[in-house]
C-alpha positions in Angstrom: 11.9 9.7 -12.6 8.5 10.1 -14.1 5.5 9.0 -12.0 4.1 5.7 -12.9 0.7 5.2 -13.0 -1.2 1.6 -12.4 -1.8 1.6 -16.2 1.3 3.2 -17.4 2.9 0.0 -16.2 5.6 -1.9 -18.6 8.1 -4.6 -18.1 10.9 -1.7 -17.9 9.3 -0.6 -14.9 8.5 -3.4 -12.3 11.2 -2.3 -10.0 10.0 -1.9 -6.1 10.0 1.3 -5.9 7.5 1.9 -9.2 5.1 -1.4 -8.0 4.9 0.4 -4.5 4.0 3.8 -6.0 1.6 2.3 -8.2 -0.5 0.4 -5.7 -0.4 3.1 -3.6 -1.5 5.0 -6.3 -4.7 1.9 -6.8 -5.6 2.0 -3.1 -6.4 5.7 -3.3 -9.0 5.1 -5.4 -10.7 3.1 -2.8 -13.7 4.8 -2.0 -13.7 5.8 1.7 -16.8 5.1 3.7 -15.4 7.1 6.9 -16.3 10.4 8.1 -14.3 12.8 6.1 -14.1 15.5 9.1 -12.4 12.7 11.2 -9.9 11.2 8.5 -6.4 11.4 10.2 -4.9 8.7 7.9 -5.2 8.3 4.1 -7.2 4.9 3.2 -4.1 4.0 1.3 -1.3 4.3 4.6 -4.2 1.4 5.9 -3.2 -0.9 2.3 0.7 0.4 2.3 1.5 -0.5 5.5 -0.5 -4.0 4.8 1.9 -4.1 2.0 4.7 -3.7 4.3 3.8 -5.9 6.7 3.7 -8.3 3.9 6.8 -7.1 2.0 9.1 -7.1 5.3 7.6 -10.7 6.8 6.8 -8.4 10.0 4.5 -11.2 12.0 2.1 -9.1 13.5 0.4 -5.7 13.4 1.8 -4.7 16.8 5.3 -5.6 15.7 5.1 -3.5 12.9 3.7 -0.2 14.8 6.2 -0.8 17.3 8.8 -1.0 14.7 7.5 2.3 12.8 7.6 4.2 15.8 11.6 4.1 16.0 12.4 7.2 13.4 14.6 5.5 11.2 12.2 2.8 10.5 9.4 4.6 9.7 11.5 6.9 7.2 12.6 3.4 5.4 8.9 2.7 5.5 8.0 6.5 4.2 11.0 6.2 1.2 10.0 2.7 0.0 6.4 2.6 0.7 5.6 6.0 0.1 3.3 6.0 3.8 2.7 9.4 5.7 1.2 7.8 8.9 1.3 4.7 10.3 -2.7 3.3 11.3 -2.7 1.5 14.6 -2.8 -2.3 14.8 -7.2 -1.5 16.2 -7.2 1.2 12.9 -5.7 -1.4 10.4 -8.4 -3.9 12.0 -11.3 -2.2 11.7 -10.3 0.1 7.9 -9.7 -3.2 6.2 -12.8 -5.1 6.8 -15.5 -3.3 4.8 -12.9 -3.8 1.1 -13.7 -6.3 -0.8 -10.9 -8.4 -1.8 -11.6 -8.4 -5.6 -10.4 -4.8 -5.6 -6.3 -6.0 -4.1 -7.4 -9.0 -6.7 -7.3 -6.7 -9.6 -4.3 -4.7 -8.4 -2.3 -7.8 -8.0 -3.4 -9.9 -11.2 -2.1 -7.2 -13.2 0.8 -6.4 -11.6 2.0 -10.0 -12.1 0.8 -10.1 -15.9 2.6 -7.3 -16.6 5.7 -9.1 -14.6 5.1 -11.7 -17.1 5.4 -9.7 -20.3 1.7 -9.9 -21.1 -0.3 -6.7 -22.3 -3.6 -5.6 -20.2 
């Protein structure tokens, strides 16, 4: 299947898997204020896993890094939202607070206009 990017986006392609890929695709476009020589996890495993929090109903961040660390979980959560490494519950805390939210905003709006048949 060919890769989908967020503006390549059509009605034929809302399924999961191609929403997932292309907001994984948005959040790596985040610009990262960390320490490049310290980055063990990509900014966008921080917004994917958010995703799957959200996506799966998981109630906490603890849960869900529990969860992940069983094998077969985390390759569902590798397959489906395309995440290499899991961020801690501390790491998700402290990676997500410096993003604005009119950047998930725009990822979103269009995502559900293009849901909704409407060109961008």
């Amino acid at each position: 299947m060919a890769r989908t990017s967020p503006n390549d986006l059509t009605v034929n392609s809302l399924s999961g898997t191609e929403l997932f890929r292309a907001a994984r695709e948005h959040f790596s476009k985040l610009s990262d204020s960390r320490d490049p020589s310290r980055i063990e996890i990509p900014i966008e495993d921080f917004f994917m896993s958010a995703l799957a929090i959200f996506s799966l109903k998981i109630p906490s961040l603890l849960q869900f890094e529990e969860e992940m660390r069983k094998q077969r979980s985390f390759s569902n959560l590798k397959k489906l939202f395309y995440v290499s490494k899991v961020p801690s519950d501390t790491r998700m805390r402290k990676s997500s607070t410096s993003i604005k939210t009119m950047f998930f905003a725009r990822c979103f709006a269009r995502f559900s206009r293009e849901r909704n048949g409407q060109r961008c």
